[in-house]
C-alpha positions as CSV (number, residue, x, y, z in Angstrom):
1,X,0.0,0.0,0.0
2,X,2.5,2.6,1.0
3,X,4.7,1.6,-2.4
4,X,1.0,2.7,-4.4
5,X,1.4,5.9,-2.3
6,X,4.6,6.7,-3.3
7,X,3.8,5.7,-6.6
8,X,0.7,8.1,-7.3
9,X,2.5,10.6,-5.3
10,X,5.2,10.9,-8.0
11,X,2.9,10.5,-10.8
12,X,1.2,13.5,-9.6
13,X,4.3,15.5,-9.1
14,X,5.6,14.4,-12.3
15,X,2.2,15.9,-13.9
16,X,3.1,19.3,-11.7
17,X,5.8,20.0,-13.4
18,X,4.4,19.1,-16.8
19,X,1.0,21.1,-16.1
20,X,0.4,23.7,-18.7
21,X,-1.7,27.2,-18.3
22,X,-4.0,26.0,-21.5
23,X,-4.3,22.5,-19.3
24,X,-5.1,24.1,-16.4
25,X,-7.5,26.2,-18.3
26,X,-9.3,23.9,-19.9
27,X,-9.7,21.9,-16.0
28,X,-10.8,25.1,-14.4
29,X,-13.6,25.5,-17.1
30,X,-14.5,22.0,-17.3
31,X,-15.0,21.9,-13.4
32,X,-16.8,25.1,-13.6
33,X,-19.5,23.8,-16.8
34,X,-19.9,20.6,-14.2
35,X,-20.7,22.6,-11.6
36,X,-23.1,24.9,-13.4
37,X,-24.7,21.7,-15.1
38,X,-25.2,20.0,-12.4
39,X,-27.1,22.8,-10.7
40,X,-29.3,23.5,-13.9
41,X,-30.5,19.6,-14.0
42,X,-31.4,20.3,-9.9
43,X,-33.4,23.7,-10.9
44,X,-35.0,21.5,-13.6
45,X,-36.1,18.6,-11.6
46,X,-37.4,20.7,-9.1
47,X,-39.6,22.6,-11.7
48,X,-40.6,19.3,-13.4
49,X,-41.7,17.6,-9.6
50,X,-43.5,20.7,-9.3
51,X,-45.3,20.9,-13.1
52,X,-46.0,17.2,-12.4
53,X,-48.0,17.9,-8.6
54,X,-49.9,20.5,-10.7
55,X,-51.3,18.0,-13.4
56,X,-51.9,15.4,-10.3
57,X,-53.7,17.7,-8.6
58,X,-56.1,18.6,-11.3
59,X,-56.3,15.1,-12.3
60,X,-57.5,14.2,-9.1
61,X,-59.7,17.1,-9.1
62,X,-61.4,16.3,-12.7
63,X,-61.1,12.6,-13.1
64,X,-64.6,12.3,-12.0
65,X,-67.2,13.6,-15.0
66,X,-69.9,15.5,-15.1
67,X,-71.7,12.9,-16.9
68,X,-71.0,10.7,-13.5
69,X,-72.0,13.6,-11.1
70,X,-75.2,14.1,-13.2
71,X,-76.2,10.0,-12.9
72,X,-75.2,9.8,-9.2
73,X,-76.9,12.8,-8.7
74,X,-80.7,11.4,-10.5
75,X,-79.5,8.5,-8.6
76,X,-79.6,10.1,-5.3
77,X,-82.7,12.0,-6.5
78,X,-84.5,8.8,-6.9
79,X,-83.7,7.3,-4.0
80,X,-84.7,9.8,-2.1
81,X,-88.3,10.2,-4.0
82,X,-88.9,6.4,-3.4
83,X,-88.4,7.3,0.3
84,X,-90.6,10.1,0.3
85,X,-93.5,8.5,-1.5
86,X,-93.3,5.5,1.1
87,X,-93.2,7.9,3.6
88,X,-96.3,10.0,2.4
89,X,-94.5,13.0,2.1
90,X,-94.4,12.6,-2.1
91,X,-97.0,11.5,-4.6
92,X,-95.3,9.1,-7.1
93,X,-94.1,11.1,-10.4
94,X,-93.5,14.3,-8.9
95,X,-89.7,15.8,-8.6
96,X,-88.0,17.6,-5.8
């Protein structure tokens, strides 16, 4: 293990010396695109999670039709009639 050390640790010395300013350049500005990349792709998950919880929402808020409301609605109406009439409160035909 320590001869690896030694190793790497002359590798990266010999790459010291050799280092250019256009190297070193290029690294800097590399690191930097990484950087700012990285941070856009957060930004832009963020926005998609919340442009996703938007269509949920009015998914869950629409997925029921106003055909269904109408139908559970006579439904109920019916029902209700049926109840009446038995109980003398309704004659049979009329609506609420």
């Amino acid at each position: 293990m320590k001869d690896k050390t030694k190793e790497l640790e002359q590798k990266i010395e010999a790459k010291k010396q050799s280092f250019s300013i256009e190297e070193a350049q290029k690294l800097i500005l590399q690191q930097l695109f990484d950087g700012i990349q990285k941070e856009m792709r957060r930004y832009l998950n963020a926005e998609r999670k919340k442009i996703i919880g938007i269509f949920e929402k009015l998914w869950d808020k629409y997925q029921v039709s106003l055909v269904e409301i109408k139908q559970e609605r006579d439904s109920a109406v019916s029902r209700l009639n049926e109840y009446l009439e038995k109980l003398g409160y309704s004659k049979k035909g009329s609506d609420l």
